[in-house]
Each structure stands twice: as structure tokens, then as C-alpha cells.
PDB file of N, CA, C and O in Angstrom, chain B, residues numbered from 101:
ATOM      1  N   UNK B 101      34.020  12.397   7.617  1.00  0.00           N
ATOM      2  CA  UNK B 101      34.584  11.443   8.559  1.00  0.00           C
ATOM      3  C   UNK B 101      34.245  11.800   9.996  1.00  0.00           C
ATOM      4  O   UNK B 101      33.785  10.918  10.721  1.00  0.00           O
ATOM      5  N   UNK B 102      34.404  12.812  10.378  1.00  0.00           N
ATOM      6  CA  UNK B 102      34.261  13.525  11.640  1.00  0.00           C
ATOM      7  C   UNK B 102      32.528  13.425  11.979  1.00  0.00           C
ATOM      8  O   UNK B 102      32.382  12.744  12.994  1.00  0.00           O
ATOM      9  N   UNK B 103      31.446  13.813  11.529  1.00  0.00           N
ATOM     10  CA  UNK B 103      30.044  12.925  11.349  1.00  0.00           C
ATOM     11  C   UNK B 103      29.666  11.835  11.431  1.00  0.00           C
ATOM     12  O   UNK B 103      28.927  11.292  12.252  1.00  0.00           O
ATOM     13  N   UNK B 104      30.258  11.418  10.421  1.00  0.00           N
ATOM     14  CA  UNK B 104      29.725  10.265  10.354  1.00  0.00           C
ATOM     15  C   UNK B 104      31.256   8.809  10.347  1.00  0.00           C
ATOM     16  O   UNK B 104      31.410   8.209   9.283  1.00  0.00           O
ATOM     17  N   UNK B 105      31.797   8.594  11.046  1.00  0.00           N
ATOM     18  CA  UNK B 105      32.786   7.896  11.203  1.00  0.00           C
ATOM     19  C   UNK B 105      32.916   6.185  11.037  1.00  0.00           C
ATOM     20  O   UNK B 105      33.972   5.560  10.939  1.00  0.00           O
ATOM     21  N   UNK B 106      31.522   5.619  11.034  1.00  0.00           N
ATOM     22  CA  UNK B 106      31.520   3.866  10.848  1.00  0.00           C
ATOM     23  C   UNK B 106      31.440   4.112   9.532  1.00  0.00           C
ATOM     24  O   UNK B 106      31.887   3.263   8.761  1.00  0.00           O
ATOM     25  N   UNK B 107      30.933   5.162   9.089  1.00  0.00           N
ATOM     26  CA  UNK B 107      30.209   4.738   7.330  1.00  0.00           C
ATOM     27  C   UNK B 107      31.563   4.061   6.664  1.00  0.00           C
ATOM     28  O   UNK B 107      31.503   3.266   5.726  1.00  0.00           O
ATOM     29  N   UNK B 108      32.707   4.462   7.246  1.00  0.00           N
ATOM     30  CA  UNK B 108      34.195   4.113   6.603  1.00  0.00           C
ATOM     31  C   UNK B 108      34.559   2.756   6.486  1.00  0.00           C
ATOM     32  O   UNK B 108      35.143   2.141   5.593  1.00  0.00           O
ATOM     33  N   UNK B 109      33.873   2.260   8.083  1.00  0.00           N
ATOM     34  CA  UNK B 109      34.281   1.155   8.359  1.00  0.00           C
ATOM     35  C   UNK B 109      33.131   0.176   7.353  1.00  0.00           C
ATOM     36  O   UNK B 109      33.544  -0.664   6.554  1.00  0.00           O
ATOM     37  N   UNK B 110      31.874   0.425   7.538  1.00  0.00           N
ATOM     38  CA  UNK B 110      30.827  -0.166   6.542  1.00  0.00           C
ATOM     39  C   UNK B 110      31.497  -0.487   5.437  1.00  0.00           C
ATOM     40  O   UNK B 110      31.782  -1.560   4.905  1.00  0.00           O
ATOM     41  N   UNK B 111      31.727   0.787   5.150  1.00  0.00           N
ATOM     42  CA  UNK B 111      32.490   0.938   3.409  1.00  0.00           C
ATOM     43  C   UNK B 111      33.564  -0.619   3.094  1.00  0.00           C
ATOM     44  O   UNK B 111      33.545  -1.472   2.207  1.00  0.00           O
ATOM     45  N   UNK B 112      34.490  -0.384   4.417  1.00  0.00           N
ATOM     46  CA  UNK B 112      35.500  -1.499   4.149  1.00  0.00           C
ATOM     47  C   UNK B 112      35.385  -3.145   4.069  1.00  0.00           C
ATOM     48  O   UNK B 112      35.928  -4.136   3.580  1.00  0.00           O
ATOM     49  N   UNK B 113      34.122  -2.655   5.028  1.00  0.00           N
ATOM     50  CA  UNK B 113      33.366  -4.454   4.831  1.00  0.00           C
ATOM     51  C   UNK B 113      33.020  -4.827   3.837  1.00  0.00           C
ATOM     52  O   UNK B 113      33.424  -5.938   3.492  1.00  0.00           O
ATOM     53  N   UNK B 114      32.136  -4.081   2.950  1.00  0.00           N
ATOM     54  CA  UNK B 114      31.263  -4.180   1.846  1.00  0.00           C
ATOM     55  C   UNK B 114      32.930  -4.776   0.411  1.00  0.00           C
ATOM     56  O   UNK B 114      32.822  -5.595  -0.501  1.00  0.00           O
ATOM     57  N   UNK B 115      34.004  -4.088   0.740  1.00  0.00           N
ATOM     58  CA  UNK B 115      34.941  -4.227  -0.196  1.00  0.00           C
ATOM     59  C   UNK B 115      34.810  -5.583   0.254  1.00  0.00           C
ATOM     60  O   UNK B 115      34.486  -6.525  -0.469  1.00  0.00           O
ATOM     61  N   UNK B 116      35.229  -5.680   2.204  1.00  0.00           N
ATOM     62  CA  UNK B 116      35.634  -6.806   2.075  1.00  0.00           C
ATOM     63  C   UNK B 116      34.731  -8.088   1.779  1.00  0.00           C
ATOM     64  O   UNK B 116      35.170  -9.221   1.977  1.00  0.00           O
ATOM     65  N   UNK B 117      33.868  -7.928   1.454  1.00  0.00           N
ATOM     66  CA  UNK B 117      32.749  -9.062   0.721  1.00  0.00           C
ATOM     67  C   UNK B 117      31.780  -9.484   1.303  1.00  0.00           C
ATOM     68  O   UNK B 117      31.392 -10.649   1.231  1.00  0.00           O
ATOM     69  N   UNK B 118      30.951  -8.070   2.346  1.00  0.00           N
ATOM     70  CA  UNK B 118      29.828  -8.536   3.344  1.00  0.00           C
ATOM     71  C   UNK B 118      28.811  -8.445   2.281  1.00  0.00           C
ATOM     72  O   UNK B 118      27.787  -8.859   2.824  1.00  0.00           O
ATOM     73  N   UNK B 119      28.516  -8.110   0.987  1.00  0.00           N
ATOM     74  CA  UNK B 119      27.662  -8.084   0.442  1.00  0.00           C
ATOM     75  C   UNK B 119      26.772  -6.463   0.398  1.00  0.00           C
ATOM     76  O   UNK B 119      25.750  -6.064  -0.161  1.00  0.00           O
ATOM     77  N   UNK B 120      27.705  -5.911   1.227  1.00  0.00           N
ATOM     78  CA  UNK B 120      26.593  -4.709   1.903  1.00  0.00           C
ATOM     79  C   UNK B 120      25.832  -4.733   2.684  1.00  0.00           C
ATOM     80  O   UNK B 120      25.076  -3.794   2.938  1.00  0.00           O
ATOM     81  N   UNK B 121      25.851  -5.840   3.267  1.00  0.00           N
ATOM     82  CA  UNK B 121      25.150  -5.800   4.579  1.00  0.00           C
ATOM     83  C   UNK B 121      25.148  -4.632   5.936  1.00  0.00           C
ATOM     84  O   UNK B 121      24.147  -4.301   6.571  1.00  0.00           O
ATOM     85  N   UNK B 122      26.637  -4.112   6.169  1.00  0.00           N
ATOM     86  CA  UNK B 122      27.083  -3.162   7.080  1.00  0.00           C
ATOM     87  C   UNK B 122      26.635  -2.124   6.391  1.00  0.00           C
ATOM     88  O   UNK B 122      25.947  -1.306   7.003  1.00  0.00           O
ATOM     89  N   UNK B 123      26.856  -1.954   5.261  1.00  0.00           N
ATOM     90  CA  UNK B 123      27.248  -0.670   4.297  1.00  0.00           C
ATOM     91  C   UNK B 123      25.168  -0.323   4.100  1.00  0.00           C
ATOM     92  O   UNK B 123      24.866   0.850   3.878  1.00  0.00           O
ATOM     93  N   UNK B 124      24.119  -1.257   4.193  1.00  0.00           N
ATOM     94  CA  UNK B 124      22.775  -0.694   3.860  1.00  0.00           C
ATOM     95  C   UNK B 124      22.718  -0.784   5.816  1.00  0.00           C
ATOM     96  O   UNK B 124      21.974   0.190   5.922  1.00  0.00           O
ATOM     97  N   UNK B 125      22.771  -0.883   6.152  1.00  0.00           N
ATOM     98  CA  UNK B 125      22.470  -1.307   7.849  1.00  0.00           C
ATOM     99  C   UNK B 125      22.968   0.826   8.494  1.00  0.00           C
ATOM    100  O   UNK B 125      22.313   1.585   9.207  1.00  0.00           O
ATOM    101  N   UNK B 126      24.301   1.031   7.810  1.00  0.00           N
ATOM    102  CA  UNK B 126      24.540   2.046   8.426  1.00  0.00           C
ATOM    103  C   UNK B 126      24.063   3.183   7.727  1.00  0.00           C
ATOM    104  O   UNK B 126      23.769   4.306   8.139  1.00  0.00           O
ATOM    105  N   UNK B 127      24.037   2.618   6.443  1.00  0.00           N
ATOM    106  CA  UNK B 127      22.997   3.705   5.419  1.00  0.00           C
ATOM    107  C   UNK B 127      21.922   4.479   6.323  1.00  0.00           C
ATOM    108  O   UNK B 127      21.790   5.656   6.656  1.00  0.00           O
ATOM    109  N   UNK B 128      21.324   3.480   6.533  1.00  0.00           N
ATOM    110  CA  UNK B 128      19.975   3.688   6.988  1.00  0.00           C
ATOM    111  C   UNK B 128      19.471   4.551   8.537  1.00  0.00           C
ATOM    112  O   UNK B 128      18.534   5.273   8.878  1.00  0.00           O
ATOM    113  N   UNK B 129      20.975   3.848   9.309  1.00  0.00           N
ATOM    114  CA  UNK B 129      20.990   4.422  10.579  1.00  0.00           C
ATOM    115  C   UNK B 129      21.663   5.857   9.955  1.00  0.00           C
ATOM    116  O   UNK B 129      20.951   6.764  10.386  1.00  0.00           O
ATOM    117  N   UNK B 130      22.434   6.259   9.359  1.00  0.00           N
ATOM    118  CA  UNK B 130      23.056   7.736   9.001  1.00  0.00           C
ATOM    119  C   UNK B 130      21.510   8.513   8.448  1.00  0.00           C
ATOM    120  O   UNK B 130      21.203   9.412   9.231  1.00  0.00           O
ATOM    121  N   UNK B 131      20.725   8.386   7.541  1.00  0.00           N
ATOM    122  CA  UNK B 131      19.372   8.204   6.839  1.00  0.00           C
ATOM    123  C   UNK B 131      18.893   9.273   8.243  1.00  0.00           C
ATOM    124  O   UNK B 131      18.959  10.472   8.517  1.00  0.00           O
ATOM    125  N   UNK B 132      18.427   8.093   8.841  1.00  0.00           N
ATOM    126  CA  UNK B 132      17.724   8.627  10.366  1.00  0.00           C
ATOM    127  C   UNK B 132      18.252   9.734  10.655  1.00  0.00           C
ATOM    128  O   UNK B 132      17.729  10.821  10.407  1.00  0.00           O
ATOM    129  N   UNK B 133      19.427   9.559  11.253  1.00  0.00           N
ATOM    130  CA  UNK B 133      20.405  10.478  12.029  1.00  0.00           C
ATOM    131  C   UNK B 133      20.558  11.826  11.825  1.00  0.00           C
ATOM    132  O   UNK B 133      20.715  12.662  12.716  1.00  0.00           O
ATOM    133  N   UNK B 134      20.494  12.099  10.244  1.00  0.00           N
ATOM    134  CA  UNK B 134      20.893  13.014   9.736  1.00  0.00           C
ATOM    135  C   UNK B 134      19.732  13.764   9.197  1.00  0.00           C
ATOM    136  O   UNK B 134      19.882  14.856   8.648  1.00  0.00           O
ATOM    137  N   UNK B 135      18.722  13.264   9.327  1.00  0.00           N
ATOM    138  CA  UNK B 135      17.038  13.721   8.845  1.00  0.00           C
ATOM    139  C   UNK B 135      16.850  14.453  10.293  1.00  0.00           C
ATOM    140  O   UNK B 135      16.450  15.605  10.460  1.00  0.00           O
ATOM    141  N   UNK B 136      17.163  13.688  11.118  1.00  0.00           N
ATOM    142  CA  UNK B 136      16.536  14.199  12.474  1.00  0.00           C
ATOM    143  C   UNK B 136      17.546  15.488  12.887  1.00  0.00           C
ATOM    144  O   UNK B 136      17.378  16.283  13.812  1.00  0.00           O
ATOM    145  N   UNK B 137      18.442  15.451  12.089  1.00  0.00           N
ATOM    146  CA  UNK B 137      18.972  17.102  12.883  1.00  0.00           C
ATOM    147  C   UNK B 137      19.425  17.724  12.044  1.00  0.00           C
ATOM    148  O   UNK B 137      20.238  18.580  12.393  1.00  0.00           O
ATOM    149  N   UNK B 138      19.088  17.570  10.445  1.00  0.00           N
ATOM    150  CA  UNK B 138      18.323  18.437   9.299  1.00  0.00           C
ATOM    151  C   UNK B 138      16.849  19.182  10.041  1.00  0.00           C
ATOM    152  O   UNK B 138      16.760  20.406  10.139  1.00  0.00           O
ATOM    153  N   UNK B 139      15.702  18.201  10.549  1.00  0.00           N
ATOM    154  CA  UNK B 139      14.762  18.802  11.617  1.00  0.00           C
ATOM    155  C   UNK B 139      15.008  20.014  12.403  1.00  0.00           C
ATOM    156  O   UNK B 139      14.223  20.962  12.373  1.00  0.00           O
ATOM    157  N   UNK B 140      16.322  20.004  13.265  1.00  0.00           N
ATOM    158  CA  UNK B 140      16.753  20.689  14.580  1.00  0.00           C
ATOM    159  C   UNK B 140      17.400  21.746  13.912  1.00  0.00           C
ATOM    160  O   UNK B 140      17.438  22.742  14.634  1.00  0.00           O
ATOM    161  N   UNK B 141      17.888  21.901  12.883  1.00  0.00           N
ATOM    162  CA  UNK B 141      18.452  22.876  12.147  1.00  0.00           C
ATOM    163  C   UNK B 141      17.411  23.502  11.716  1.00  0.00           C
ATOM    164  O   UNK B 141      17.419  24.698  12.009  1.00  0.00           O
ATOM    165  N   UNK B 142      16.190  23.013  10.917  1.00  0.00           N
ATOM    166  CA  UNK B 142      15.087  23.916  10.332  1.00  0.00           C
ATOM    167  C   UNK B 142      14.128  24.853  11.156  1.00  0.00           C
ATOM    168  O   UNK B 142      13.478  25.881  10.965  1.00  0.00           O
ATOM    169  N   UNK B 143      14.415  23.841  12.307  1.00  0.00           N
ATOM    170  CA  UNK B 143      13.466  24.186  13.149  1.00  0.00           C
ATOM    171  C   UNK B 143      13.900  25.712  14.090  1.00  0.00           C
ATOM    172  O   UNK B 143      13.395  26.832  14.166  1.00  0.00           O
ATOM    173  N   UNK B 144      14.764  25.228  14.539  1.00  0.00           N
ATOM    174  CA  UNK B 144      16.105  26.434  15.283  1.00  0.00           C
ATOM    175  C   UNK B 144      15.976  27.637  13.868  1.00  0.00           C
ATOM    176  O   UNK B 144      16.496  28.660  14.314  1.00  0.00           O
ATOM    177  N   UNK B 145      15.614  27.856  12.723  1.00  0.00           N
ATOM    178  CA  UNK B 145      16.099  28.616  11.477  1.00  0.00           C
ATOM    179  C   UNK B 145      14.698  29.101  11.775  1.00  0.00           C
ATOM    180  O   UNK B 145      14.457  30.270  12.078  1.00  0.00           O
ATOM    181  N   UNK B 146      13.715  28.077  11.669  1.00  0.00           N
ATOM    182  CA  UNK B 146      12.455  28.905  11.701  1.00  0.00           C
ATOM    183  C   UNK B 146      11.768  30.125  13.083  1.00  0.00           C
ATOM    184  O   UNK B 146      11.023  31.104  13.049  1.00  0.00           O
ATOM    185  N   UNK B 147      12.602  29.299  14.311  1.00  0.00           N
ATOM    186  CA  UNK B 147      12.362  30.251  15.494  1.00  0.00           C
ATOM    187  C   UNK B 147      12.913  31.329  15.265  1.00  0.00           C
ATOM    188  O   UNK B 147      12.262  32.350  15.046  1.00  0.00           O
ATOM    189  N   UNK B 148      14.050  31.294  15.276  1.00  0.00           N
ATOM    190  CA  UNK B 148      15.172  32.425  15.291  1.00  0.00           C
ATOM    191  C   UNK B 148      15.670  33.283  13.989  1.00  0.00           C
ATOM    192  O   UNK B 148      16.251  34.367  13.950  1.00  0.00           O
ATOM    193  N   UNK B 149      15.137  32.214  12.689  1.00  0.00           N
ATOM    194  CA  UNK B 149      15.719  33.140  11.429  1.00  0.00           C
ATOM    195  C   UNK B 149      16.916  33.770  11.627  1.00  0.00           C
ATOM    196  O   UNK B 149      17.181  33.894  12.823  1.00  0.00           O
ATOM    197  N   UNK B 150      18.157  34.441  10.479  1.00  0.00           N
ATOM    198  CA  UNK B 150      18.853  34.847  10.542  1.00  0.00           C
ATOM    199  C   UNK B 150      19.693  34.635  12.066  1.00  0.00           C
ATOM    200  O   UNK B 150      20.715  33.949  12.050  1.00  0.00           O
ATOM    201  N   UNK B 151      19.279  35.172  13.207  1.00  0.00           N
ATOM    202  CA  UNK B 151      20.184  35.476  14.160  1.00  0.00           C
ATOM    203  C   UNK B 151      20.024  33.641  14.939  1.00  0.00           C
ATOM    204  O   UNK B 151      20.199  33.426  16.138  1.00  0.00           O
ATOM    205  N   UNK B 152      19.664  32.539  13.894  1.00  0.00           N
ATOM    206  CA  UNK B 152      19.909  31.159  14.036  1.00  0.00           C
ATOM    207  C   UNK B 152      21.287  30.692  13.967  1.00  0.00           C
ATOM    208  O   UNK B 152      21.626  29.578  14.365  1.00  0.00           O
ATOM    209  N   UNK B 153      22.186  31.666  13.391  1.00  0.00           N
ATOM    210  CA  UNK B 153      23.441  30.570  13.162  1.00  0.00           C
ATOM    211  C   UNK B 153      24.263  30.305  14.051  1.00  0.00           C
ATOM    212  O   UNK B 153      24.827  29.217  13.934  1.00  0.00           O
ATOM    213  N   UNK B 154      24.663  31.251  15.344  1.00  0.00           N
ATOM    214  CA  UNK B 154      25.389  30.965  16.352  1.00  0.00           C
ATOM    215  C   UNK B 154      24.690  29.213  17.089  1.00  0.00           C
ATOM    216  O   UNK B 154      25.345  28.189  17.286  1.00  0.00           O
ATOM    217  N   UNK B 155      23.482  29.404  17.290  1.00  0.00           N
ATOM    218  CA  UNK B 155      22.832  28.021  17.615  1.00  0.00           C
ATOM    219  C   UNK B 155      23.051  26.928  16.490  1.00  0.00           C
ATOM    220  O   UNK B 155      23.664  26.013  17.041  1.00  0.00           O
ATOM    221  N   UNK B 156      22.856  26.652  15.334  1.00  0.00           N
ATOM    222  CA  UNK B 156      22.983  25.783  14.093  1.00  0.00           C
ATOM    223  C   UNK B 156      24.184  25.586  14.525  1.00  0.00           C
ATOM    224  O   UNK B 156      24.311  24.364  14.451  1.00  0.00           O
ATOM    225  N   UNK B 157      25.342  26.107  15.011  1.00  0.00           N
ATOM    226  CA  UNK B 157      27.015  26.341  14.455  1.00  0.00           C
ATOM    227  C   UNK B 157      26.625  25.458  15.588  1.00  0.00           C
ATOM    228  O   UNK B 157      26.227  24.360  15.198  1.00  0.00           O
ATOM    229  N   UNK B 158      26.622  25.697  17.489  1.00  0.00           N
ATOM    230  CA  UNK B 158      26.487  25.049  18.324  1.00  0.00           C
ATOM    231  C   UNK B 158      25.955  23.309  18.287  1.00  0.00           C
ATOM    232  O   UNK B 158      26.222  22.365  19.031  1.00  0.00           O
ATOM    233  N   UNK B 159      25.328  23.397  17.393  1.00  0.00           N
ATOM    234  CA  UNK B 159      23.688  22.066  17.257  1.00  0.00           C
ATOM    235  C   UNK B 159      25.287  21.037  16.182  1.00  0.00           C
ATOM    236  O   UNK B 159      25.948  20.075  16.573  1.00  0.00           O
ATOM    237  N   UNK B 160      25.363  21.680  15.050  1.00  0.00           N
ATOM    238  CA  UNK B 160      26.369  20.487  14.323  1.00  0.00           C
ATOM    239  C   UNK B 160      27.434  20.401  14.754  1.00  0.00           C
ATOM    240  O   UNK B 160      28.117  19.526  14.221  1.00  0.00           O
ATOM    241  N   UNK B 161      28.009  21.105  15.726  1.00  0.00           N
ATOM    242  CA  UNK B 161      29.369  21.265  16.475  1.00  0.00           C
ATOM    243  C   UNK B 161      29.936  20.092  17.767  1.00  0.00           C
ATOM    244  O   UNK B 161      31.043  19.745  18.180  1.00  0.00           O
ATOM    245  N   UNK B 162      28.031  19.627  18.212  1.00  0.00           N
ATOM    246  CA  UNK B 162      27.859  18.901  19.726  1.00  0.00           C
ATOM    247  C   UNK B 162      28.118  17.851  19.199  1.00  0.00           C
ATOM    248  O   UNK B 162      28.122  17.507  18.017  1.00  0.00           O
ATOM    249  N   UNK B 163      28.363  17.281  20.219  1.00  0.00           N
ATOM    250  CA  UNK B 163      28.889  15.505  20.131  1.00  0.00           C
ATOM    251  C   UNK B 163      27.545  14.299  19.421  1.00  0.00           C
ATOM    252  O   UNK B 163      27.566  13.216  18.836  1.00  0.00           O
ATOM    253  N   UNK B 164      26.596  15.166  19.852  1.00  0.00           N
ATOM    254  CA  UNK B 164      25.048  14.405  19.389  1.00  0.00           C
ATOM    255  C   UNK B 164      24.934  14.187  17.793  1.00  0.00           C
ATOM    256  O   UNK B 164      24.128  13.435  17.245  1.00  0.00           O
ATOM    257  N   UNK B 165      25.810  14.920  17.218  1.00  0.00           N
ATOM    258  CA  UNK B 165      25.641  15.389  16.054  1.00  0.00           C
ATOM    259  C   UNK B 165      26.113  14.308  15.145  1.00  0.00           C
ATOM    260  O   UNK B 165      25.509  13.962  14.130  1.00  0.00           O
ATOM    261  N   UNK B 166      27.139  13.838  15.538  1.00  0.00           N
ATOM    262  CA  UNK B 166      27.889  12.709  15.221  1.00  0.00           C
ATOM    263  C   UNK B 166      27.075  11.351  15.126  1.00  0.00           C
ATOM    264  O   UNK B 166      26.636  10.896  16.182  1.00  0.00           O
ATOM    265  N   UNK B 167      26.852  10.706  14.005  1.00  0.00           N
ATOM    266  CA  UNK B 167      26.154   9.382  13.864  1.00  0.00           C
ATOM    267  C   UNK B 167      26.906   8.367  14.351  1.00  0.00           C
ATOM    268  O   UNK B 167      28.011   8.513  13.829  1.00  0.00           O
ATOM    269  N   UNK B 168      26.924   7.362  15.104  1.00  0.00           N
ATOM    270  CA  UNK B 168      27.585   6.384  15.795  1.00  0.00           C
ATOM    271  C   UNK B 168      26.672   5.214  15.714  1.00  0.00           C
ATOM    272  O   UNK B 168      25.449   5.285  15.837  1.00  0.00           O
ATOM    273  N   UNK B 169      27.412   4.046  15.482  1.00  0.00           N
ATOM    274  CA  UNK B 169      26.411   2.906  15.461  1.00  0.00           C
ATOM    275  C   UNK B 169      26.406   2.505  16.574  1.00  0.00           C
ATOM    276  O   UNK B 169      27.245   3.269  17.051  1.00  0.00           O
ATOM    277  N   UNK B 170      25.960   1.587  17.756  1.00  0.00           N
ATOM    278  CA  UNK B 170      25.491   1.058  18.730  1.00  0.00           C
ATOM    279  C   UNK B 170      25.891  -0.499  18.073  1.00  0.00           C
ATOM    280  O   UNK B 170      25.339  -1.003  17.095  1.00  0.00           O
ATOM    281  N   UNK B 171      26.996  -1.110  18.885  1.00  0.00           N
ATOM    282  CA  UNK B 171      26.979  -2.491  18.512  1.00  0.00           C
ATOM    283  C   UNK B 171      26.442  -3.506  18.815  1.00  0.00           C
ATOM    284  O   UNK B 171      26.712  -4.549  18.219  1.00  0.00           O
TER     285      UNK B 171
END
């Protein structure tokens, strides 16, 4: 919830009978979102190895981290 916070709301549309329209729309934007700082994590692991986690902890901790839709 704290990540990813519309997916909930998607979720509730889709009950409420959008077809999934919200629910593949935010899929896709979470998809992105979460590939791209799977990236920033590997990448930060590969510079730094081991003494990476204080930064990783920092990187999923920031506000950026959080998927948000844009209305």
C-alpha cells in the first residue's frame, strides 16, 4: 500500500465494473515504475556490492520510490 497506493483504488474500480480499464492502465504504469528502480537497486549493488545496503535502504525509503499515477 505504502508503494504503490492507486493500485487499491484501480482495484476498486475494476470491482466497480470499469472492465479493468484503471486496473491494466495502472498495471502498466506500476510495470514501469518498479522495473526502473529494480534498475537503481542493481545498479547501486553492482557499484558498491555488499556495503550497497545503507543506499538501497535510502533509494526504496525516498518519496520517488512510491508509484503515483498523474491524473
Amino acid at each position: 500500500e505504502r508503494l504503490f497506493p492507486t493500485l487499491a483504488c484501480a482495484y476498486a474500480a475494476w470491482r466497480g465494473g470499469d472492465e479493468g480499464v484503471a486496473l491494466r492502465r495502472t498495471a502498466y504504469a506500476g510495470a514501469l515504475h518498479f522495473r526502473r528502480l529494480a534498475e537503481q537497486v542493481l545498479a547501486l549493488h553492482r557499484r558498491q556490492g555488499d556495503a550497497a545496503e545503507a543506499a538501497i535502504e535510502r533509494l526504496l525509503s525516498a518519496p520517488a520510490s512510491v508509484c503515483v499515477m498523474a491524473d
